[in-house]
PDB file as gemmi writes it, atoms N, CA and C in Angstrom:
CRYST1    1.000    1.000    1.000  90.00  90.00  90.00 P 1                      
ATOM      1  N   UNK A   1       0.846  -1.172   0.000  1.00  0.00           N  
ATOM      2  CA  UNK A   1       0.000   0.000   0.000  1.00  0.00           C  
ATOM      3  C   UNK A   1       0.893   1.237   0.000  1.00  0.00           C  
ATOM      4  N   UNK A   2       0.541   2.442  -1.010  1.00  0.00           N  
ATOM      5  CA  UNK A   2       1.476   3.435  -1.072  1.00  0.00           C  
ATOM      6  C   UNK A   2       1.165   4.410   0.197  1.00  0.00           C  
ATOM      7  N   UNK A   3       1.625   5.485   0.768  1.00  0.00           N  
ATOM      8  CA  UNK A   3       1.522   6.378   1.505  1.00  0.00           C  
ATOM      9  C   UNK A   3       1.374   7.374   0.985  1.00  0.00           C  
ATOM     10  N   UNK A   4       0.192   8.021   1.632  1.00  0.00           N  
ATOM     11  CA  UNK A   4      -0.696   9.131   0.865  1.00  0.00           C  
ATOM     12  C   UNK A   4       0.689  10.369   1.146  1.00  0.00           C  
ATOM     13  N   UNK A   5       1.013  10.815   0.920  1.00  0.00           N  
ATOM     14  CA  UNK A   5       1.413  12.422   1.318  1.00  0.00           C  
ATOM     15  C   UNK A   5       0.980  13.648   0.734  1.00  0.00           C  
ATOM     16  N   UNK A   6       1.206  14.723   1.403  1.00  0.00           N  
ATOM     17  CA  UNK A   6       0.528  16.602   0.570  1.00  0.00           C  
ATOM     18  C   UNK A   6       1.027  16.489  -0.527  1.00  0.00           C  
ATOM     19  N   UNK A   7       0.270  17.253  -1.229  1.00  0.00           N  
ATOM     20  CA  UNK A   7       0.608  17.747  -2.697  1.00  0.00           C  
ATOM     21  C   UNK A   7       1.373  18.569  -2.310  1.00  0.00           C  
ATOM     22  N   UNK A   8       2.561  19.295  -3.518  1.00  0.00           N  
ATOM     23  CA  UNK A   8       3.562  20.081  -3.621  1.00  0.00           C  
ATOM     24  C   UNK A   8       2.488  21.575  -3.171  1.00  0.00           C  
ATOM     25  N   UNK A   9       1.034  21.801  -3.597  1.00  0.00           N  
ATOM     26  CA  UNK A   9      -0.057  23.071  -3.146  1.00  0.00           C  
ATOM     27  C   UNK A   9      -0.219  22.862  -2.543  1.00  0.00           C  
ATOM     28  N   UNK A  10      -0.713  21.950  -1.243  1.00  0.00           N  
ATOM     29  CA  UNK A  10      -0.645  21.872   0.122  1.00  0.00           C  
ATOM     30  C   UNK A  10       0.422  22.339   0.668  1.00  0.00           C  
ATOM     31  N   UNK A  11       1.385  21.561   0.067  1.00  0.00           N  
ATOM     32  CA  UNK A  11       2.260  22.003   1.132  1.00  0.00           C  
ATOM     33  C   UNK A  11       2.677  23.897   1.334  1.00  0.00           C  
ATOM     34  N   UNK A  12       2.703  23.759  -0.108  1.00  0.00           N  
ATOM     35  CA  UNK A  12       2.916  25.526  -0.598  1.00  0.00           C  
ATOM     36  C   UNK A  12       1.889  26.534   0.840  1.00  0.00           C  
ATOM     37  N   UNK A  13       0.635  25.853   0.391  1.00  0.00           N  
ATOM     38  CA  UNK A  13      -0.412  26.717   1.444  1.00  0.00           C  
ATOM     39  C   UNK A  13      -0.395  26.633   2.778  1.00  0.00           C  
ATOM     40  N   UNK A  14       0.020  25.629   3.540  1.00  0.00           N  
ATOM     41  CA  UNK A  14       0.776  25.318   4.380  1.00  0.00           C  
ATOM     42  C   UNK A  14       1.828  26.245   5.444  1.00  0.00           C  
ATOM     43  N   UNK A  15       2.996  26.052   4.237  1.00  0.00           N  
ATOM     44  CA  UNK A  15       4.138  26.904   4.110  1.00  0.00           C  
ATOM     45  C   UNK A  15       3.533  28.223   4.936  1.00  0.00           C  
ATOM     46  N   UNK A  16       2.359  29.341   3.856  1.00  0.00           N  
ATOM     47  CA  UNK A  16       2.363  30.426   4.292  1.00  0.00           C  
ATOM     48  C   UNK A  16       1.007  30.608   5.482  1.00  0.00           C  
ATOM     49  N   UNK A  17       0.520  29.471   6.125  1.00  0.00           N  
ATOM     50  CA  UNK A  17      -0.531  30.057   6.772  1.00  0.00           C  
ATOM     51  C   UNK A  17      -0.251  30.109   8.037  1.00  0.00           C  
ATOM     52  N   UNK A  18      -0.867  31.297   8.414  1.00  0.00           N  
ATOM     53  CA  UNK A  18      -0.489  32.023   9.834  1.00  0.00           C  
ATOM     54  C   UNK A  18      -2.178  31.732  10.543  1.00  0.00           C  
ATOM     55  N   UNK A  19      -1.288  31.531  12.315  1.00  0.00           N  
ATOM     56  CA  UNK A  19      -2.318  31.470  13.397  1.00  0.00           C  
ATOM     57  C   UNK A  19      -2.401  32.335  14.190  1.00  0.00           C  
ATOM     58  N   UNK A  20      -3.898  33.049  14.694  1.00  0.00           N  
ATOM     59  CA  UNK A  20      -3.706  34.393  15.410  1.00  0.00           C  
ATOM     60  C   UNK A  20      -3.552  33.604  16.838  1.00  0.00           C  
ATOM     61  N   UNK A  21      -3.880  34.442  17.728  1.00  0.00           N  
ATOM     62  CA  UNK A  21      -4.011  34.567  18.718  1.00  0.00           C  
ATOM     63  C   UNK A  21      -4.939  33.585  19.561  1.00  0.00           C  
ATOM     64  N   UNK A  22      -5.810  33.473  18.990  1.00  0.00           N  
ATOM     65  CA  UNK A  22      -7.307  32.416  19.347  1.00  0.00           C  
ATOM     66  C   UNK A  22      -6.739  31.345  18.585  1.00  0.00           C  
ATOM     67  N   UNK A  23      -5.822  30.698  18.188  1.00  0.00           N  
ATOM     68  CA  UNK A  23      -5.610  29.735  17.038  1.00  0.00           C  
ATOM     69  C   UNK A  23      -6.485  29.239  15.813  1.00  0.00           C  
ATOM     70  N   UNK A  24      -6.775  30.383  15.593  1.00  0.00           N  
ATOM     71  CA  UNK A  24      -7.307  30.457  13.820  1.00  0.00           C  
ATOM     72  C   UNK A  24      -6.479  30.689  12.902  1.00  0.00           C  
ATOM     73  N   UNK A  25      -6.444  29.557  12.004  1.00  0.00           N  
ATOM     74  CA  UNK A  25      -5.738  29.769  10.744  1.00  0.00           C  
ATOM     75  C   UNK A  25      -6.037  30.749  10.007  1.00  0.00           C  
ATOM     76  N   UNK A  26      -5.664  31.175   9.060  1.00  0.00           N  
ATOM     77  CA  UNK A  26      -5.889  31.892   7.891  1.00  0.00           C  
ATOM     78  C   UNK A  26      -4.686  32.524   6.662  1.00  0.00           C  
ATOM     79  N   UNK A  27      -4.656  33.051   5.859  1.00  0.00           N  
ATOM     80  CA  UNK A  27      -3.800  33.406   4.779  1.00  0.00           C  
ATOM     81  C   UNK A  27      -3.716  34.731   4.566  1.00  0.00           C  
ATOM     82  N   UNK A  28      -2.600  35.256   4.331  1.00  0.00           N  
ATOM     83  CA  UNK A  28      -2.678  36.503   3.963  1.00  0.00           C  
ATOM     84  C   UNK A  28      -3.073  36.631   2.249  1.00  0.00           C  
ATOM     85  N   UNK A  29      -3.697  37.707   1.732  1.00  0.00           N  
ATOM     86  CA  UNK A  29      -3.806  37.899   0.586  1.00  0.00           C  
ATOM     87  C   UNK A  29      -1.823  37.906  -0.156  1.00  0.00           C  
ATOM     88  N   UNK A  30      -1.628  38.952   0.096  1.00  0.00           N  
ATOM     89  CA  UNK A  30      -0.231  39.113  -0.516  1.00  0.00           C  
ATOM     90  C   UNK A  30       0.954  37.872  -0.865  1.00  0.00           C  
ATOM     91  N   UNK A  31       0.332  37.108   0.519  1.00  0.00           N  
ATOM     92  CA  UNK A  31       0.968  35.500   0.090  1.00  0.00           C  
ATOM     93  C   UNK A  31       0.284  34.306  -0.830  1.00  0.00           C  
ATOM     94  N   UNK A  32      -1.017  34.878  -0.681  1.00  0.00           N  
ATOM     95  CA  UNK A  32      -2.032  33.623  -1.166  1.00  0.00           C  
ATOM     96  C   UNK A  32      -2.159  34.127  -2.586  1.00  0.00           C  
ATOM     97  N   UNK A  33      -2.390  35.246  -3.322  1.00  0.00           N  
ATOM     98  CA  UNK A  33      -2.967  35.875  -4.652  1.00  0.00           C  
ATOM     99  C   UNK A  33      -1.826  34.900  -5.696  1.00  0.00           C  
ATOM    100  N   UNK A  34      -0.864  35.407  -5.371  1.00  0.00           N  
ATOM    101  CA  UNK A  34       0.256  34.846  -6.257  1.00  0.00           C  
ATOM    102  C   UNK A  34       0.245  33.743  -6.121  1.00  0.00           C  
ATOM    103  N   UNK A  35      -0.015  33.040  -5.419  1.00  0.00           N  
ATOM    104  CA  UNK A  35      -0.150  31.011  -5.882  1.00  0.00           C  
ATOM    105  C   UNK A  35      -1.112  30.698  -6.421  1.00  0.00           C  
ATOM    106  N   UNK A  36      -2.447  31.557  -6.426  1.00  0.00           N  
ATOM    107  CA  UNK A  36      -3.484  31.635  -7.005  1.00  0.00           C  
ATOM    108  C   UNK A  36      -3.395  31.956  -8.609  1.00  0.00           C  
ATOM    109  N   UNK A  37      -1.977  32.754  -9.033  1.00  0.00           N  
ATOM    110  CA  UNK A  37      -2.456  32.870 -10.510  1.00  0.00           C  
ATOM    111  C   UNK A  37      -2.035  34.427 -10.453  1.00  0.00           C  
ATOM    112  N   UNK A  38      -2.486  35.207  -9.301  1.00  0.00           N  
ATOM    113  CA  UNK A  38      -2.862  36.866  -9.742  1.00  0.00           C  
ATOM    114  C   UNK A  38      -1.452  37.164  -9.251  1.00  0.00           C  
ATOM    115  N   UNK A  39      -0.868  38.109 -10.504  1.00  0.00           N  
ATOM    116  CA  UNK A  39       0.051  38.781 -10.143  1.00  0.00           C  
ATOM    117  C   UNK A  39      -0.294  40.098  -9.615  1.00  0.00           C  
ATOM    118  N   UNK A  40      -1.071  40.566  -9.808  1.00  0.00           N  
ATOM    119  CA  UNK A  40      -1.550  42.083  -9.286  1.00  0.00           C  
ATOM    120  C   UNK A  40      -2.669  42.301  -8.517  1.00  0.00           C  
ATOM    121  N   UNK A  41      -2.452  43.115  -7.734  1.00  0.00           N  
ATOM    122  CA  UNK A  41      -3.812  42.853  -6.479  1.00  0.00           C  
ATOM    123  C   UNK A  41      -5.132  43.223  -7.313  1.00  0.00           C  
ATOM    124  N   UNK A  42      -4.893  44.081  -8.344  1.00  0.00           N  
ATOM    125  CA  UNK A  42      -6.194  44.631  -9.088  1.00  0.00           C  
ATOM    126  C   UNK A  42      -6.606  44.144  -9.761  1.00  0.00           C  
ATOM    127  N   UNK A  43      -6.159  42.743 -10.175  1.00  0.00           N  
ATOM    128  CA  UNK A  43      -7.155  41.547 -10.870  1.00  0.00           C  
ATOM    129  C   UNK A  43      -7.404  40.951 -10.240  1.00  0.00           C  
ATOM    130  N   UNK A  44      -7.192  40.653  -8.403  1.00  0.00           N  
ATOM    131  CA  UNK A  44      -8.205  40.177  -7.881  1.00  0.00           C  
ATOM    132  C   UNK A  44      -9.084  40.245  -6.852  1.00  0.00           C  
ATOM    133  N   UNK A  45      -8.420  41.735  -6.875  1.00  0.00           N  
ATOM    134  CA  UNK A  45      -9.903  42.610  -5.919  1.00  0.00           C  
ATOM    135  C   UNK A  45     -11.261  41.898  -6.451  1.00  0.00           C  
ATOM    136  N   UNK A  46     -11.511  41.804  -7.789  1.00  0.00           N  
ATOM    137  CA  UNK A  46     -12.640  42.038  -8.298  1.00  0.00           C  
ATOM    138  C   UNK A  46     -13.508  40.511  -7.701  1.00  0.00           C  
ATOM    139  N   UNK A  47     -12.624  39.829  -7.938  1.00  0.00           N  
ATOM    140  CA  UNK A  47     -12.963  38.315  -7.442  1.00  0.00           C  
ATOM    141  C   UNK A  47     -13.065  37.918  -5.952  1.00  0.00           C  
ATOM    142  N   UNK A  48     -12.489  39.141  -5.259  1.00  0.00           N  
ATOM    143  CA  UNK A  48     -12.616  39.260  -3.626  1.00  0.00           C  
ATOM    144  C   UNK A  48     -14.281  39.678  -3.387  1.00  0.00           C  
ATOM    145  N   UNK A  49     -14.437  41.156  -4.213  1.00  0.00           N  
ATOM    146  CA  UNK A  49     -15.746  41.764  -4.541  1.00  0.00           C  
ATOM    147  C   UNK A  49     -16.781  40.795  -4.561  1.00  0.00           C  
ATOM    148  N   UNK A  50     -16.612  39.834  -5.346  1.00  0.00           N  
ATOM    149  CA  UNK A  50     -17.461  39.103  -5.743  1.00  0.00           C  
ATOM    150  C   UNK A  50     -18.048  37.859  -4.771  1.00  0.00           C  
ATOM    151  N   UNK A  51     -16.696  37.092  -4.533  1.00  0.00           N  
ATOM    152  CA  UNK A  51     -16.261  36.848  -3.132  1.00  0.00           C  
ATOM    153  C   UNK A  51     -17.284  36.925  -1.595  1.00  0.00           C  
ATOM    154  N   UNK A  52     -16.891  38.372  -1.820  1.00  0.00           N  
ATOM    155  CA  UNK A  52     -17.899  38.339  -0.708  1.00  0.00           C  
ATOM    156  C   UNK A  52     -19.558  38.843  -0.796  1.00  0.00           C  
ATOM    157  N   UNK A  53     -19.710  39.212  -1.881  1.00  0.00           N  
ATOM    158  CA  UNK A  53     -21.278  39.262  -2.521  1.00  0.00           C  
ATOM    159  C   UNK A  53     -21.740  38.225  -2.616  1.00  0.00           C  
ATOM    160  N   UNK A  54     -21.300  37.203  -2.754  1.00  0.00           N  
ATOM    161  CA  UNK A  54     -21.705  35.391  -2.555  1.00  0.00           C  
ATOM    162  C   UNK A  54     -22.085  35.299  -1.600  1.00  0.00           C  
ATOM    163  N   UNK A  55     -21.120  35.332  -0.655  1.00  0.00           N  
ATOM    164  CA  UNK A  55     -21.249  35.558   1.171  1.00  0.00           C  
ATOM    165  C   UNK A  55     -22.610  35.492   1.524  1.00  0.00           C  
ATOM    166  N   UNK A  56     -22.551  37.436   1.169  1.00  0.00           N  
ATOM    167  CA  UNK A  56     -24.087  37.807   1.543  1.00  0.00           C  
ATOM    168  C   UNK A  56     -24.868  37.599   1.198  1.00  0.00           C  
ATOM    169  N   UNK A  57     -25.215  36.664  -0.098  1.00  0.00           N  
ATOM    170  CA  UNK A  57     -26.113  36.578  -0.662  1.00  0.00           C  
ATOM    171  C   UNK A  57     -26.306  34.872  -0.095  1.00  0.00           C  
ATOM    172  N   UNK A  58     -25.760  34.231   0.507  1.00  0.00           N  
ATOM    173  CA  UNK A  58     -25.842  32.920   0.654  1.00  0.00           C  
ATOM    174  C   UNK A  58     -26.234  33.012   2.101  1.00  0.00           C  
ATOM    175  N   UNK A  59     -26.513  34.408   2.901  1.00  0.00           N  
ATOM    176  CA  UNK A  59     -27.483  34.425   4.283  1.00  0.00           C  
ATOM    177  C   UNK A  59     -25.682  34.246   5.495  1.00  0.00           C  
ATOM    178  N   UNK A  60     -24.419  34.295   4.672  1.00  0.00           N  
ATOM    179  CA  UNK A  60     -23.347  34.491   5.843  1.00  0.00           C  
ATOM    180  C   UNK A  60     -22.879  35.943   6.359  1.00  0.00           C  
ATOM    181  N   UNK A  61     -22.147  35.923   7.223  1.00  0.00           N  
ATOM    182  CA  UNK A  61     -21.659  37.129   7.759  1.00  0.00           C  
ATOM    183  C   UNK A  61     -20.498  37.319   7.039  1.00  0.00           C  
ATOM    184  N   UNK A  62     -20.167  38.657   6.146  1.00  0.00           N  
ATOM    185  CA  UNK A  62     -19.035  38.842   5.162  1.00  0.00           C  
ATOM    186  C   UNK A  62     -17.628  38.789   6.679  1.00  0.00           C  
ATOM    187  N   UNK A  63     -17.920  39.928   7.677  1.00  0.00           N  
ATOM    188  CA  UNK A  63     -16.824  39.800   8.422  1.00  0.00           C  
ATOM    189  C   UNK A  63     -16.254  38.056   9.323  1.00  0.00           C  
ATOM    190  N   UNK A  64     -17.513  37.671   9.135  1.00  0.00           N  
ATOM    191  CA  UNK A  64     -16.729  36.101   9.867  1.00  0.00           C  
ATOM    192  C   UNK A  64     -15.581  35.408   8.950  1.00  0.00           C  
ATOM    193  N   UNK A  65     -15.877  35.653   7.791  1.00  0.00           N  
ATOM    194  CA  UNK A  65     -15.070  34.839   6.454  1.00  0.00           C  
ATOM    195  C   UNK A  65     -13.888  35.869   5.492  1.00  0.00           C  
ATOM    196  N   UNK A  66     -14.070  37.320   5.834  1.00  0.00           N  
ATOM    197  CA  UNK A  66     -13.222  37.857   5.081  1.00  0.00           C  
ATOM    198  C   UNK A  66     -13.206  39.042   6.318  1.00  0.00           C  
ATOM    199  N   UNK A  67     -11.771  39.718   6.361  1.00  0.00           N  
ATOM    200  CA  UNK A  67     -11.555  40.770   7.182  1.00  0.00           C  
ATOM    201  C   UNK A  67     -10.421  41.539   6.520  1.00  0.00           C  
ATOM    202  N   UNK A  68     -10.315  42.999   6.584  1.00  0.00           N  
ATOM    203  CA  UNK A  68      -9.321  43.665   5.909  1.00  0.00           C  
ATOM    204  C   UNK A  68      -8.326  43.813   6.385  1.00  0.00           C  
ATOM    205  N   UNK A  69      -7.263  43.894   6.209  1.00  0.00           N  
ATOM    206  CA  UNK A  69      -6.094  44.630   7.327  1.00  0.00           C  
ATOM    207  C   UNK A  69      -4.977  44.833   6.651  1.00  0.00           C  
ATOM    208  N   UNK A  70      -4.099  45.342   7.245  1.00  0.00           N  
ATOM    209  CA  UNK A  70      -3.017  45.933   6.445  1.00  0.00           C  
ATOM    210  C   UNK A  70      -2.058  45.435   7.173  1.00  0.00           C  
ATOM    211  N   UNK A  71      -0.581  45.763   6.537  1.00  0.00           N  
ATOM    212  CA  UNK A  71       0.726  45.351   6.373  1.00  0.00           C  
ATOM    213  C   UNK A  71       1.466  46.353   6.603  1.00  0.00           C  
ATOM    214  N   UNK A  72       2.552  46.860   7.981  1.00  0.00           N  
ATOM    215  CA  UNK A  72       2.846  47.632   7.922  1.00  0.00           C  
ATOM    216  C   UNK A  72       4.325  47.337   7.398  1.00  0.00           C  
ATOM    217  N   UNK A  73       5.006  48.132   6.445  1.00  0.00           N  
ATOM    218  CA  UNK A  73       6.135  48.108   6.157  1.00  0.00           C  
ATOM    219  C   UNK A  73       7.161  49.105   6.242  1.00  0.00           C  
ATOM    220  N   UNK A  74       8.937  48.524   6.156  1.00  0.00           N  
ATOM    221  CA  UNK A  74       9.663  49.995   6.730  1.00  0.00           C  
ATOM    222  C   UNK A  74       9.560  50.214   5.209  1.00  0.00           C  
ATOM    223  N   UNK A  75      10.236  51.725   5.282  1.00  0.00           N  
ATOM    224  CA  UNK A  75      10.259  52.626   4.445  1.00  0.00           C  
ATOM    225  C   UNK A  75      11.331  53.829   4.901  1.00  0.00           C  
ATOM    226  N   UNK A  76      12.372  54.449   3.801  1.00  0.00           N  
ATOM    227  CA  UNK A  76      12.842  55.441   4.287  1.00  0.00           C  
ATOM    228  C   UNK A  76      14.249  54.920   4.702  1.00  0.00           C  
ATOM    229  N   UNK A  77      14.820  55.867   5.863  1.00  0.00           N  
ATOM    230  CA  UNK A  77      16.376  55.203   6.201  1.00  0.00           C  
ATOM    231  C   UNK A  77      16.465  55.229   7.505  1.00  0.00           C  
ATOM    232  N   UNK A  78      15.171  54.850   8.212  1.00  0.00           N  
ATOM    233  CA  UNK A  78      14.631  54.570   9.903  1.00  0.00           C  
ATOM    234  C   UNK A  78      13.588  53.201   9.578  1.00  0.00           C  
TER     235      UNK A  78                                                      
END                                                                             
């Protein structure tokens, strides 16, 4: 009998998923878009848009399943 193991995309998704505080998984966009295909965030805003218009339209809470947040980065010569 062979032994199942992750796909090389498991493992990839894997790789980048982060646990908060409460130990919930989740993905950042900036890590996840690009394994997805999208090189630019503005081809897949639209599919985020959409995304979560499903959500609401399927009777869920958009904030339980999608939340915004930002990335702070340095900048400058501080």
């Amino acid at each position: 009998m062979s032994e199942i193991t992750p796909s090389d995309s498991y493992k990839s998704f894997e790789r980048i998923k982060k646990i908060d505080e409460h130990g919930t998984e989740y993905w950042g966009a900036r890590e996840l878009l690009p394994m997805l295909g999208y090189e630019k965030w503005g081809k897949a805003e639209e599919v985020i848009v959409r995304a979560t218009r499903a959500c609401m339209n399927s009777g869920e809470a958009v904030e339980n399943h999608f939340s915004r947040t930002g990335k702070m980065v340095k900048i400058g010569s501080n």
